[in-house]
PQR file with spaces between the fields and no chain letter, atoms N, CA, C, O and H, PARSE charges and radii, in Angstrom:
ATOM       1  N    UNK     1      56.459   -0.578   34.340 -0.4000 1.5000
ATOM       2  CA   UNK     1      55.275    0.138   34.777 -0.0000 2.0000
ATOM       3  C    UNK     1      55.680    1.569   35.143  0.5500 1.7000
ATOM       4  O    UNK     1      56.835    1.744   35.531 -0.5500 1.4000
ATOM       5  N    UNK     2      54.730    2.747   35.045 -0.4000 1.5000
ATOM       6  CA   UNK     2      55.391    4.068   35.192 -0.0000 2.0000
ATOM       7  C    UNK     2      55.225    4.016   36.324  0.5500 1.7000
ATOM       8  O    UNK     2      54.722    3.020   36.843 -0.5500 1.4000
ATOM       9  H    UNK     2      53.792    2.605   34.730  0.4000 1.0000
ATOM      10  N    UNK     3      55.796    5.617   37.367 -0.4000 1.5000
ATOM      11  CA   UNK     3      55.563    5.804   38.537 -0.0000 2.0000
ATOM      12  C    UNK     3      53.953    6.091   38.687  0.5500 1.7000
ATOM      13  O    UNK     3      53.298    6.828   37.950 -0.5500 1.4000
ATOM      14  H    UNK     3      56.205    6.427   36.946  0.4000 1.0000
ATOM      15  N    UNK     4      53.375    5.203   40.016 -0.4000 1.5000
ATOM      16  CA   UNK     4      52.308    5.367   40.526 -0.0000 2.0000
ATOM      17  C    UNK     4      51.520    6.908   40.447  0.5500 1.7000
ATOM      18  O    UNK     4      50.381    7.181   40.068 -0.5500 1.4000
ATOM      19  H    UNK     4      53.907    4.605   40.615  0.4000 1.0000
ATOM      20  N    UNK     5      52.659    7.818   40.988 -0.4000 1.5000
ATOM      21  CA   UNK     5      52.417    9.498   41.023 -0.0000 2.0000
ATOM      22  C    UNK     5      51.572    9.736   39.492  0.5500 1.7000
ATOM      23  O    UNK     5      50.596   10.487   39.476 -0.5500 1.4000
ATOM      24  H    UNK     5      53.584    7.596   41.296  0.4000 1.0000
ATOM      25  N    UNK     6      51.914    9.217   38.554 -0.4000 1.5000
ATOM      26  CA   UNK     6      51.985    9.438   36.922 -0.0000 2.0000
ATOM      27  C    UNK     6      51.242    8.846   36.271  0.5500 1.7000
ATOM      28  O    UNK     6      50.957    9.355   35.187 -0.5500 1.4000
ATOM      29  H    UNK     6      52.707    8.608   38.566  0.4000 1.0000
ATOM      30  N    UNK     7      50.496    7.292   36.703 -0.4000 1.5000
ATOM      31  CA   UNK     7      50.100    6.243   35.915 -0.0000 2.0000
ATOM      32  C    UNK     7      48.365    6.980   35.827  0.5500 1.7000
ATOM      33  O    UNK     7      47.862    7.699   36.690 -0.5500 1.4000
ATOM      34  H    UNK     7      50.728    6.878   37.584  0.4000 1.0000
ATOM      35  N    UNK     8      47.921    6.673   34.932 -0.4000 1.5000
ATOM      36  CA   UNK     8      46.219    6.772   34.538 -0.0000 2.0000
ATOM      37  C    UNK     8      45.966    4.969   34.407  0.5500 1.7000
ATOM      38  O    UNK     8      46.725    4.020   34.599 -0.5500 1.4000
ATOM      39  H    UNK     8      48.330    6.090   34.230  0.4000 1.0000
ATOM      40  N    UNK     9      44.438    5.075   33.964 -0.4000 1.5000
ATOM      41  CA   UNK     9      44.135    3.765   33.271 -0.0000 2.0000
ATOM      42  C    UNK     9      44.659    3.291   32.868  0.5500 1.7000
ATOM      43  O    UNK     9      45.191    2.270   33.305 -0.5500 1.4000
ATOM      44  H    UNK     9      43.821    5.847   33.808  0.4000 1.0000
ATOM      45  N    UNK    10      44.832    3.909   31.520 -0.4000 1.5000
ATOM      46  CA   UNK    10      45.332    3.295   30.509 -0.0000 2.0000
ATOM      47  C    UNK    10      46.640    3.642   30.305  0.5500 1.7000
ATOM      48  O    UNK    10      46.952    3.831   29.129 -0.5500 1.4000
ATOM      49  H    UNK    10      44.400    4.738   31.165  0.4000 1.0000
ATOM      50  N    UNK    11      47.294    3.746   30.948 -0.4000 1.5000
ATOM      51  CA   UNK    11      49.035    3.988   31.269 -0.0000 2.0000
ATOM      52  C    UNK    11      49.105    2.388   31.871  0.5500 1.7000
ATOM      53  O    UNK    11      49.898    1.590   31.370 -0.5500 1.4000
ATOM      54  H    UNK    11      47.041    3.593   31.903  0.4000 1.0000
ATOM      55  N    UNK    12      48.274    2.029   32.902 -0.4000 1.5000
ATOM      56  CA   UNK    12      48.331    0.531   33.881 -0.0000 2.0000
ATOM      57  C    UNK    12      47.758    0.062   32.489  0.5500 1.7000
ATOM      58  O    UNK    12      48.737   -0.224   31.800 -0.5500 1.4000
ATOM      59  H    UNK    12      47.631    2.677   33.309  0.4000 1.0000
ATOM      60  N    UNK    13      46.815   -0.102   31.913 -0.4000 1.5000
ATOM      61  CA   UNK    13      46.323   -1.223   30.688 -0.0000 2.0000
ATOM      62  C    UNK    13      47.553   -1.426   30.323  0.5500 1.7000
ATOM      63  O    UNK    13      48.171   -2.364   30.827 -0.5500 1.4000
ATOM      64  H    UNK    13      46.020    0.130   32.473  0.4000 1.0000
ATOM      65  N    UNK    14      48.182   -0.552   29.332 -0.4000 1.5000
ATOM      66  CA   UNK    14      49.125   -0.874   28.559 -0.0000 2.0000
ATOM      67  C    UNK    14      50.364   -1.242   29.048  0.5500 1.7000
ATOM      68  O    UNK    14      51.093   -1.543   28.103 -0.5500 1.4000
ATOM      69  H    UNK    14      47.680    0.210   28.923  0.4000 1.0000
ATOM      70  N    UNK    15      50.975   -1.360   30.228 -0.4000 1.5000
ATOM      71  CA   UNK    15      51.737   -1.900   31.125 -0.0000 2.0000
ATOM      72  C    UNK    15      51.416   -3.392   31.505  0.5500 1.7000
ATOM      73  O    UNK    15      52.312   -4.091   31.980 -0.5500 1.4000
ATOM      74  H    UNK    15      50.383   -1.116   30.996  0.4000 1.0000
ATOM      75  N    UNK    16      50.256   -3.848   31.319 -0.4000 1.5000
ATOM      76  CA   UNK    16      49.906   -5.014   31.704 -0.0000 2.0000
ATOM      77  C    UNK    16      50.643   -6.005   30.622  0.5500 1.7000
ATOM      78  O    UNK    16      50.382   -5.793   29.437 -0.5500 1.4000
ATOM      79  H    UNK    16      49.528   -3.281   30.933  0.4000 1.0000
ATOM      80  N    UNK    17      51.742   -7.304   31.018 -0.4000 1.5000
ATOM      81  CA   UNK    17      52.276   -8.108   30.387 -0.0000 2.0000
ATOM      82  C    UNK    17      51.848   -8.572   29.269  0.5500 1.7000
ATOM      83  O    UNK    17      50.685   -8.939   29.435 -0.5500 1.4000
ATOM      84  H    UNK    17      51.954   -7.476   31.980  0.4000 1.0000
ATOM      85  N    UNK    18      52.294   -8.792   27.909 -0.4000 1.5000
ATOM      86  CA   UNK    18      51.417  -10.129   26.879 -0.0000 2.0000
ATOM      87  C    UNK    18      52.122  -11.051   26.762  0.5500 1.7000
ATOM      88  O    UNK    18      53.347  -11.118   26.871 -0.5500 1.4000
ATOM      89  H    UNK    18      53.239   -8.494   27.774  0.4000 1.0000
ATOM      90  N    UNK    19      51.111  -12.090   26.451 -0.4000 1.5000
ATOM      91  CA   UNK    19      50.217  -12.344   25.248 -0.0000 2.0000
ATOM      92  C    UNK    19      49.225  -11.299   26.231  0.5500 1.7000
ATOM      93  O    UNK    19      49.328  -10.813   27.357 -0.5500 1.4000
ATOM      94  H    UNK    19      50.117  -12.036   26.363  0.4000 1.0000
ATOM      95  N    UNK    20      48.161  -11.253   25.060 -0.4000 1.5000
ATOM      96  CA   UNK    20      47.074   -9.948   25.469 -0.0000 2.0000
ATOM      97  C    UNK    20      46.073  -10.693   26.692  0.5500 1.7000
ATOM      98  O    UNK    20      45.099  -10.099   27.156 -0.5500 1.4000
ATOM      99  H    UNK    20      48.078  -11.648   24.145  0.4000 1.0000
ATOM     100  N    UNK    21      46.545  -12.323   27.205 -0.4000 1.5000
ATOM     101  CA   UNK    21      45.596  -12.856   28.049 -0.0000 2.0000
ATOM     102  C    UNK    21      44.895  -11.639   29.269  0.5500 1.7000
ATOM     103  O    UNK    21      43.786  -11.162   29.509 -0.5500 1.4000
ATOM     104  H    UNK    21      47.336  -12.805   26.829  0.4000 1.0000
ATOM     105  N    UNK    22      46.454  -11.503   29.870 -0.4000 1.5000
ATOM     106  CA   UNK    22      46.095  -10.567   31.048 -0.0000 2.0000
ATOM     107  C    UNK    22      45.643   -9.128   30.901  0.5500 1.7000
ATOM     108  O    UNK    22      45.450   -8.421   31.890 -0.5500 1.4000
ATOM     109  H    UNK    22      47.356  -11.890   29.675  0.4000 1.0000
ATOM     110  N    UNK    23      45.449   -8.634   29.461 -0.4000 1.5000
ATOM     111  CA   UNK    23      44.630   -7.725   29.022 -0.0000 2.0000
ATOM     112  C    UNK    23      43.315   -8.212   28.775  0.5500 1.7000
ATOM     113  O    UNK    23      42.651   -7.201   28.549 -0.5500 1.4000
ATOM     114  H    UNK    23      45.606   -9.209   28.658  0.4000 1.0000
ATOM     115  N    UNK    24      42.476   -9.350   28.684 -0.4000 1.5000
ATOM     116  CA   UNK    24      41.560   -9.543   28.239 -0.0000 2.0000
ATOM     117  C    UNK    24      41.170   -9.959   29.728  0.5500 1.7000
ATOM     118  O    UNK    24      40.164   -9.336   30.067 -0.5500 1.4000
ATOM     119  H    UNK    24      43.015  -10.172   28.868  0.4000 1.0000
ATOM     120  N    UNK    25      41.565  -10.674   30.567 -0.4000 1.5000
ATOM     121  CA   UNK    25      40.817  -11.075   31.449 -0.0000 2.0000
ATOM     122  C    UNK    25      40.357   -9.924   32.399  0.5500 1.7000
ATOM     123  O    UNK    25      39.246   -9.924   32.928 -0.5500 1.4000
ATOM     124  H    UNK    25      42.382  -11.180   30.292  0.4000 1.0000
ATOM     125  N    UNK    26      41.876   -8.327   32.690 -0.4000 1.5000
ATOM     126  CA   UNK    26      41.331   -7.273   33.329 -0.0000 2.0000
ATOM     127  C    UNK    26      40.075   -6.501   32.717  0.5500 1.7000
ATOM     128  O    UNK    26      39.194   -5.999   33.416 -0.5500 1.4000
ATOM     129  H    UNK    26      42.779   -8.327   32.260  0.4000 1.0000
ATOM     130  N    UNK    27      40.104   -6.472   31.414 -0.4000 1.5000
ATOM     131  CA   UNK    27      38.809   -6.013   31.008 -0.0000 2.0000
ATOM     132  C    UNK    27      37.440   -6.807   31.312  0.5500 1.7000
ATOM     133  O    UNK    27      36.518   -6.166   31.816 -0.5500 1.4000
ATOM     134  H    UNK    27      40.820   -6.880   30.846  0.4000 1.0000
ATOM     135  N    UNK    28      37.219   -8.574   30.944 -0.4000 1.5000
ATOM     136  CA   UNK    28      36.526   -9.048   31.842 -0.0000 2.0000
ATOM     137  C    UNK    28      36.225   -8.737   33.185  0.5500 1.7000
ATOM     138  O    UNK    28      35.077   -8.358   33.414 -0.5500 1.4000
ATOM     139  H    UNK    28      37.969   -9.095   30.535  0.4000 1.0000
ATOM     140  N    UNK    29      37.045   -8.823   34.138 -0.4000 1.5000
ATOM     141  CA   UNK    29      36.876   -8.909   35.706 -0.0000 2.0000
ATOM     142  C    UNK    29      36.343   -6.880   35.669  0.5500 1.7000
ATOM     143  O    UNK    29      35.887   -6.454   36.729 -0.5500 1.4000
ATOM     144  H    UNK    29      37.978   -9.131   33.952  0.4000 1.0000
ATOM     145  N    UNK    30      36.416   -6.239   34.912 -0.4000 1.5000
ATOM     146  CA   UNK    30      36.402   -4.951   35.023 -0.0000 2.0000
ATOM     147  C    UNK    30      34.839   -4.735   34.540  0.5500 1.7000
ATOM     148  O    UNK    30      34.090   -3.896   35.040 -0.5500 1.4000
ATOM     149  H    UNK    30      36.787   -6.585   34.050  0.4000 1.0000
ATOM     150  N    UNK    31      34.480   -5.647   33.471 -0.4000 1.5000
ATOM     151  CA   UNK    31      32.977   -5.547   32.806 -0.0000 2.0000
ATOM     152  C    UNK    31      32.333   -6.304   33.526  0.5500 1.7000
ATOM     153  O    UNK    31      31.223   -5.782   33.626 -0.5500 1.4000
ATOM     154  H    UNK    31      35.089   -6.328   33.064  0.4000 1.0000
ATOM     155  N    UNK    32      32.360   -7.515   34.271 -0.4000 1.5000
ATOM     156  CA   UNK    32      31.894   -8.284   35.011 -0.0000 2.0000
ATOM     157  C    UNK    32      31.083   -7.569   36.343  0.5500 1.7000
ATOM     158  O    UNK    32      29.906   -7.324   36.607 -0.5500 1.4000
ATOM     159  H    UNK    32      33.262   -7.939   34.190  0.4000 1.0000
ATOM     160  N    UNK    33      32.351   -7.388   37.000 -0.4000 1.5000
ATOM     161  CA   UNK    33      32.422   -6.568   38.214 -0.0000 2.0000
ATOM     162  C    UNK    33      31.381   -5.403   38.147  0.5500 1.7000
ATOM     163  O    UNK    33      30.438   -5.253   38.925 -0.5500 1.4000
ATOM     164  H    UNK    33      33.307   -7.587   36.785  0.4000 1.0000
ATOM     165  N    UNK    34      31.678   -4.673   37.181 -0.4000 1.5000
ATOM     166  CA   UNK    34      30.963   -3.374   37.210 -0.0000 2.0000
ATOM     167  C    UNK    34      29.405   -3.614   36.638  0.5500 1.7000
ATOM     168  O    UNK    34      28.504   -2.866   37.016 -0.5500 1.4000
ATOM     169  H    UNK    34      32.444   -4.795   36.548  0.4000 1.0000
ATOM     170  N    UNK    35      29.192   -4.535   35.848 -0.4000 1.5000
ATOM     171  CA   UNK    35      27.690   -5.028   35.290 -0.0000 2.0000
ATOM     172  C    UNK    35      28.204   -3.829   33.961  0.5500 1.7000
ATOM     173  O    UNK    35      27.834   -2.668   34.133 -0.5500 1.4000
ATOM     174  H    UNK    35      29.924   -5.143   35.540  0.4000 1.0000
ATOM     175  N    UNK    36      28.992   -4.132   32.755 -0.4000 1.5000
ATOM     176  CA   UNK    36      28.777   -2.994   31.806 -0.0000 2.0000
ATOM     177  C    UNK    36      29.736   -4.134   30.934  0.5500 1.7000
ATOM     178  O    UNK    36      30.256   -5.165   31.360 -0.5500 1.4000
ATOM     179  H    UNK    36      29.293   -5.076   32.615  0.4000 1.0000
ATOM     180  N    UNK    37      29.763   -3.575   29.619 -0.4000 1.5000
ATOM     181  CA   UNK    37      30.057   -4.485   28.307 -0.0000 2.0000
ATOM     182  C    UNK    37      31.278   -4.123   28.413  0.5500 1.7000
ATOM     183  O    UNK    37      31.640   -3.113   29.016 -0.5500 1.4000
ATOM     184  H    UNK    37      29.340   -2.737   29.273  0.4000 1.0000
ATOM     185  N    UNK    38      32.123   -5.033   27.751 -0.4000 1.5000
ATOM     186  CA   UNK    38      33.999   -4.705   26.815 -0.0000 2.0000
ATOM     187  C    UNK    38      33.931   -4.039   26.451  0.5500 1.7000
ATOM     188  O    UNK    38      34.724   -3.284   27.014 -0.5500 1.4000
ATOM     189  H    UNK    38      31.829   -5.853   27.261  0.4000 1.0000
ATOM     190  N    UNK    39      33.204   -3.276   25.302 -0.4000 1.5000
ATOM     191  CA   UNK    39      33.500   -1.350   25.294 -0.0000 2.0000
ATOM     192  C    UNK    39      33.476   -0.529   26.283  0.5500 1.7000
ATOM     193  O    UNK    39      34.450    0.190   26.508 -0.5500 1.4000
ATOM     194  H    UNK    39      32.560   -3.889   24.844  0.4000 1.0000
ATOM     195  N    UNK    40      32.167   -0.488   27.178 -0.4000 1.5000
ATOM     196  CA   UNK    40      32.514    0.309   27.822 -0.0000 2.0000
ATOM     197  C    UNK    40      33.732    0.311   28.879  0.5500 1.7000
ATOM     198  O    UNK    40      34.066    1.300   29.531 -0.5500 1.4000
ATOM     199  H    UNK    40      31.376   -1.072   26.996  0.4000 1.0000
ATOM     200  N    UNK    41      34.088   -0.430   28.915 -0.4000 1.5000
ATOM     201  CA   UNK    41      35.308   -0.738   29.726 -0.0000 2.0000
ATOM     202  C    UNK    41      36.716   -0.357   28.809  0.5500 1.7000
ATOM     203  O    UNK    41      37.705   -0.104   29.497 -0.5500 1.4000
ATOM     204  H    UNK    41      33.816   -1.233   28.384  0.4000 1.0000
ATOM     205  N    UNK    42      36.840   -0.313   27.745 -0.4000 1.5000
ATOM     206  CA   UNK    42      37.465   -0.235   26.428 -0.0000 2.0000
ATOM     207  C    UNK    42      37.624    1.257   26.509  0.5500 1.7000
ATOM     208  O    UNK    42      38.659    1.891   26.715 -0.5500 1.4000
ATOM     209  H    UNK    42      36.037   -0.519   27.186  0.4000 1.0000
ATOM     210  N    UNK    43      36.334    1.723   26.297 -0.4000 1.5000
ATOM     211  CA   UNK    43      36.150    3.209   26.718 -0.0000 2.0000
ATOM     212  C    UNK    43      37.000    3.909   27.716  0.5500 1.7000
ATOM     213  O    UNK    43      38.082    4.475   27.566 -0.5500 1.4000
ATOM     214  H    UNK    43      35.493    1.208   26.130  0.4000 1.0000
ATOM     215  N    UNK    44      36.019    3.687   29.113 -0.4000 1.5000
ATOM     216  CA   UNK    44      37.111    3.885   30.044 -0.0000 2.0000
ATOM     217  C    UNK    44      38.582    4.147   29.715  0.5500 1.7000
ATOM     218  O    UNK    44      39.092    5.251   29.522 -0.5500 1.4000
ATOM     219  H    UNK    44      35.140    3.227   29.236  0.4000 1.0000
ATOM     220  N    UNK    45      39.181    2.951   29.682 -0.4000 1.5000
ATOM     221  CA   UNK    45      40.600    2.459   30.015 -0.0000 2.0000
ATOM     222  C    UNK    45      41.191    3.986   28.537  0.5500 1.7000
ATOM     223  O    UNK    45      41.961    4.866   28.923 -0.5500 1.4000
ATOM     224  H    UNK    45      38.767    2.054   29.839  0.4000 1.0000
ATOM     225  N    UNK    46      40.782    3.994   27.336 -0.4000 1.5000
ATOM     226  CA   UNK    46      41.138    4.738   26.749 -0.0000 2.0000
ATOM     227  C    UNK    46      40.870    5.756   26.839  0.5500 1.7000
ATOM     228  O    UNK    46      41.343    6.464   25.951 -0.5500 1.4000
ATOM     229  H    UNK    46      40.157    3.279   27.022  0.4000 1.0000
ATOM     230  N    UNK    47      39.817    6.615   28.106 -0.4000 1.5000
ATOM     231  CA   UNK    47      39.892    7.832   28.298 -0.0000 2.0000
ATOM     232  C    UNK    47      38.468    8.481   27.716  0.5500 1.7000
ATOM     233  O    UNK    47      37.749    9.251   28.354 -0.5500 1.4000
ATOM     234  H    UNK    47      39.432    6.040   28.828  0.4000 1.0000
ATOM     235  N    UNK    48      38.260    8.074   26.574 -0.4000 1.5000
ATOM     236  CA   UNK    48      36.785    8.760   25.801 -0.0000 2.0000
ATOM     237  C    UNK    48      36.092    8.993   26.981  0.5500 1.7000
ATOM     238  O    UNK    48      35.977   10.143   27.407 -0.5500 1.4000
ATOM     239  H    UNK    48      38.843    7.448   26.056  0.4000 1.0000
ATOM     240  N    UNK    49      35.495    7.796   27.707 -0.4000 1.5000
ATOM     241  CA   UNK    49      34.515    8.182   28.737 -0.0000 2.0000
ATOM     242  C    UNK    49      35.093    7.936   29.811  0.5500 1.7000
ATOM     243  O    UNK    49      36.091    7.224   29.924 -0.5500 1.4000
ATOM     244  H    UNK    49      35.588    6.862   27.361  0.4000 1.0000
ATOM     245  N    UNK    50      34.212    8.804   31.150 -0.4000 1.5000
ATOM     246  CA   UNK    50      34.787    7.403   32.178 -0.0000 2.0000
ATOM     247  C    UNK    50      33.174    6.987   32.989  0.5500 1.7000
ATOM     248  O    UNK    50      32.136    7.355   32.438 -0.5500 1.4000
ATOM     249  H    UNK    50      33.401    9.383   31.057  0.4000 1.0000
ATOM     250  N    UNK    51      33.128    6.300   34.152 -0.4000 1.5000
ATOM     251  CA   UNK    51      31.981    5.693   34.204 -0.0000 2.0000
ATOM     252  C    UNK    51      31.070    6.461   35.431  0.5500 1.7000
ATOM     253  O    UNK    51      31.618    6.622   36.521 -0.5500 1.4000
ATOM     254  H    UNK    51      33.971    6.001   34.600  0.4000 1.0000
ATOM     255  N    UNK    52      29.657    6.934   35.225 -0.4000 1.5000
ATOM     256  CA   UNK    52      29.175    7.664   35.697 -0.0000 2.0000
ATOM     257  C    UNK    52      28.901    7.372   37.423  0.5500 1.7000
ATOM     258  O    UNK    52      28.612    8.162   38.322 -0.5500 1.4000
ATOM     259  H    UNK    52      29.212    6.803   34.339  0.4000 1.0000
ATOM     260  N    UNK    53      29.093    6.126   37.432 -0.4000 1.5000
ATOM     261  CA   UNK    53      28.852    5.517   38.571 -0.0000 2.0000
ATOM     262  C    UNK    53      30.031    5.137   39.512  0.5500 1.7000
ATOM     263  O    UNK    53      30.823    4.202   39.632 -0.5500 1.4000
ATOM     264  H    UNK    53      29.328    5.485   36.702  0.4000 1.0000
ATOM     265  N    UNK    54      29.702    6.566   40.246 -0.4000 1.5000
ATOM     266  CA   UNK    54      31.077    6.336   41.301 -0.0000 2.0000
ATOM     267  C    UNK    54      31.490    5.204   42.090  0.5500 1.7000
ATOM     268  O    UNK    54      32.371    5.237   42.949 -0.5500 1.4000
ATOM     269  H    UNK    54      29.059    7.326   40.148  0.4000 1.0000
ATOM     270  N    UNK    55      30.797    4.181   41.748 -0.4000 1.5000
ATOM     271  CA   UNK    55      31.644    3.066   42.788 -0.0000 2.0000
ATOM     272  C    UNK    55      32.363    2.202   42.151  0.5500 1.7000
ATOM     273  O    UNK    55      33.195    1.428   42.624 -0.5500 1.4000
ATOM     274  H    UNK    55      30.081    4.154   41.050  0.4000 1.0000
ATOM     275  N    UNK    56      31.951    2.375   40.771 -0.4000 1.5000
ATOM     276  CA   UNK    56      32.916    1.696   39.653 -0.0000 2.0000
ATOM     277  C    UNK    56      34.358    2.739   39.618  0.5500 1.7000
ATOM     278  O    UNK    56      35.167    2.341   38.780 -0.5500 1.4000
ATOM     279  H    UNK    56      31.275    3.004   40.387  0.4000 1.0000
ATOM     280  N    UNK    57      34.585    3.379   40.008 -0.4000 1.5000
ATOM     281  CA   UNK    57      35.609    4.891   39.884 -0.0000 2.0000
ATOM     282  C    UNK    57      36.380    4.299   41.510  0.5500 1.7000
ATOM     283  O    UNK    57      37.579    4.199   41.769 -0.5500 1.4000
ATOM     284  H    UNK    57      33.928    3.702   40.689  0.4000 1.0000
ATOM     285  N    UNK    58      35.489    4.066   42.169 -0.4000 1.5000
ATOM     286  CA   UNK    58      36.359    3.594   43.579 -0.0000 2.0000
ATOM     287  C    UNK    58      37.087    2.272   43.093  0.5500 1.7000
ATOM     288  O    UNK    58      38.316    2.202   43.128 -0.5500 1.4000
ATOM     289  H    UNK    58      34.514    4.148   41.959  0.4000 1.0000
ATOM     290  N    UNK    59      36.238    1.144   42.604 -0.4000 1.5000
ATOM     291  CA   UNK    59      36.681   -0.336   41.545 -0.0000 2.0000
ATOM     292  C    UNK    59      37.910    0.259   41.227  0.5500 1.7000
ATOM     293  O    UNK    59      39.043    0.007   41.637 -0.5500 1.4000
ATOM     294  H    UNK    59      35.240    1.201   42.576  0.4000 1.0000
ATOM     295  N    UNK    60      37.591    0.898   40.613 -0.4000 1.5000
ATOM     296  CA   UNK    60      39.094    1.194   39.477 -0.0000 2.0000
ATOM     297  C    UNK    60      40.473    1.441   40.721  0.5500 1.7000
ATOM     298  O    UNK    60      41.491    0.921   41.177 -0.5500 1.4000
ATOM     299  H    UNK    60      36.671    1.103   40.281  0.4000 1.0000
ATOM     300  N    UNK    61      39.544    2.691   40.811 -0.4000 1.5000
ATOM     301  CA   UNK    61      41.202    2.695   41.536 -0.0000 2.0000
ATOM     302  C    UNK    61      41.683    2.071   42.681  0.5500 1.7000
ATOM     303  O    UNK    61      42.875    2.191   42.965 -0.5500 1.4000
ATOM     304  H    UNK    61      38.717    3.114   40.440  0.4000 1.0000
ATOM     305  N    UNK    62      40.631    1.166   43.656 -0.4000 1.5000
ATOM     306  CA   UNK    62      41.396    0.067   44.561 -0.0000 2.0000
ATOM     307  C    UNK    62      41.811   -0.855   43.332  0.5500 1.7000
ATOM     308  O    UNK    62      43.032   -0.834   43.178 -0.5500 1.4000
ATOM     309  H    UNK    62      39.663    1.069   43.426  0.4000 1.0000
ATOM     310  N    UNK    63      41.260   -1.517   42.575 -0.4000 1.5000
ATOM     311  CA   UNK    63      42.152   -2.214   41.642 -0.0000 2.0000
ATOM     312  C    UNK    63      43.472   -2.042   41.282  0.5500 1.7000
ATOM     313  O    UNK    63      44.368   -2.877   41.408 -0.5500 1.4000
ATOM     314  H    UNK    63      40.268   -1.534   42.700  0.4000 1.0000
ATOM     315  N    UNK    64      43.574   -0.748   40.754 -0.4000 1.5000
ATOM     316  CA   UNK    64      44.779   -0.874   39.984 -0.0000 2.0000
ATOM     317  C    UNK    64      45.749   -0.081   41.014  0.5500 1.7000
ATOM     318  O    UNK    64      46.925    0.090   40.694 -0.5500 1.4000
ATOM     319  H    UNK    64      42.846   -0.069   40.651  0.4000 1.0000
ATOM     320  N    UNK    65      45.186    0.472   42.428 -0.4000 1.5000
ATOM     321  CA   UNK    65      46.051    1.184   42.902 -0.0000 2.0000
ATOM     322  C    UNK    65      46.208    3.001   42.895  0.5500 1.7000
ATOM     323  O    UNK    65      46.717    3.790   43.690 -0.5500 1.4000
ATOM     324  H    UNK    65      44.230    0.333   42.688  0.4000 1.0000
ATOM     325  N    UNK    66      45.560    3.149   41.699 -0.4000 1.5000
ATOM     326  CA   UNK    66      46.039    4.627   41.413 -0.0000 2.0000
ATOM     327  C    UNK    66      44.632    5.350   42.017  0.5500 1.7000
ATOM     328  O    UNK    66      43.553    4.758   42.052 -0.5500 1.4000
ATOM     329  H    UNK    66      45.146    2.508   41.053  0.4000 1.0000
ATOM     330  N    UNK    67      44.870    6.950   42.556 -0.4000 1.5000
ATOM     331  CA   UNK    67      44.091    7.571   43.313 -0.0000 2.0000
ATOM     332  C    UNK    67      42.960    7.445   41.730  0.5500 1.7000
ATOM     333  O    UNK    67      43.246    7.174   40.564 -0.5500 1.4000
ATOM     334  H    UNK    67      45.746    7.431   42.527  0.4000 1.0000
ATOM     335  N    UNK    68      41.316    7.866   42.567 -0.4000 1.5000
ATOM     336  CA   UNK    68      40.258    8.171   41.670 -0.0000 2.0000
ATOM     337  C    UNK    68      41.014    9.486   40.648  0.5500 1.7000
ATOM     338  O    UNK    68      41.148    9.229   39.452 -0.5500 1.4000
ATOM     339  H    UNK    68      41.083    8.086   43.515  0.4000 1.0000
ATOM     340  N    UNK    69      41.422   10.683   41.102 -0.4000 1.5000
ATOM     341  CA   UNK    69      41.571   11.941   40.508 -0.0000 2.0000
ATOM     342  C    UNK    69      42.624   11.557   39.512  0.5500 1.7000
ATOM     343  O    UNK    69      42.636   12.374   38.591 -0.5500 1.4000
ATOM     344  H    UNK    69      41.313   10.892   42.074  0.4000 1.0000
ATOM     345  N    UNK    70      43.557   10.555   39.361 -0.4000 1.5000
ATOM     346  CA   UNK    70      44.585   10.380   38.247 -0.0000 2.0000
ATOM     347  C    UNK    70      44.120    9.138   37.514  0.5500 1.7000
ATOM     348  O    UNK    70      44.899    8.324   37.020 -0.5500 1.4000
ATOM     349  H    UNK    70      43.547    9.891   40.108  0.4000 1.0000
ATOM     350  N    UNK    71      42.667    9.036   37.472 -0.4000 1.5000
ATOM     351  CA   UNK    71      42.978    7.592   36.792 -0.0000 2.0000
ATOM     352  C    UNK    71      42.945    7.946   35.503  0.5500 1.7000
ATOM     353  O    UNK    71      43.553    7.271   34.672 -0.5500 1.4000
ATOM     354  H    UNK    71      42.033    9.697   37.873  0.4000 1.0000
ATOM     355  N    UNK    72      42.179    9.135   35.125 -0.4000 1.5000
ATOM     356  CA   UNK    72      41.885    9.942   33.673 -0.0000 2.0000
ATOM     357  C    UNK    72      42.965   11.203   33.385  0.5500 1.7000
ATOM     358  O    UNK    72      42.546   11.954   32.505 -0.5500 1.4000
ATOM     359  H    UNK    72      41.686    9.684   35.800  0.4000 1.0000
ATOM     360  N    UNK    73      44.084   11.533   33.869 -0.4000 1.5000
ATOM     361  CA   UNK    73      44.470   12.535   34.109 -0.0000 2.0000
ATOM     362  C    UNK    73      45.422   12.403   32.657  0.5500 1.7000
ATOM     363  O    UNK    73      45.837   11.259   32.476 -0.5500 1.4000
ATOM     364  H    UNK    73      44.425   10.923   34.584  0.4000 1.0000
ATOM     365  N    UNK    74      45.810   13.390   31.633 -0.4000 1.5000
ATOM     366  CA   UNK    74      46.435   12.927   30.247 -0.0000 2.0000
ATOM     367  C    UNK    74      47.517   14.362   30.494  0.5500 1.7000
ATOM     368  O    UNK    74      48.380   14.635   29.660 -0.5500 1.4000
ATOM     369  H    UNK    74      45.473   14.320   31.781  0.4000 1.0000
């Protein structure tokens, strides 16, 4: 996993162990949670968008740990 200081989304996605289980279930618990589909969560995590609704942006980053301002940072 990279340093915390450094990590985005999708720096933590792709750090996440396989088989792709524990990639599929964080995107679940991430589309679930937030009320929004596997793309848009897909989205997210790859940066295209991120989600307009700041409490999904707080989600994210108590989830994975990383501040709101680096979760998109490239």
């Amino acid at each position: 996993m990279e340093n915390l200081n450094n990590l985005t989304l999708e720096g933590y996605y792709n750090g996440l162990k396989r088989p792709p289980s524990p990639k599929l279930e964080f995107i679940r618990n991430i589309a679930e949670t937030c009320g929004v589909n596997h793309l848009t969560v897909r989205n997210w995590i790859q940066g295209r968008n991120q989600p307009s609704n700041p409490e999904h942006k707080v989600y994210l980053s108590e989830l994975t740990g990383i501040p709101i301002e680096q979760l998109w940072n490239r």
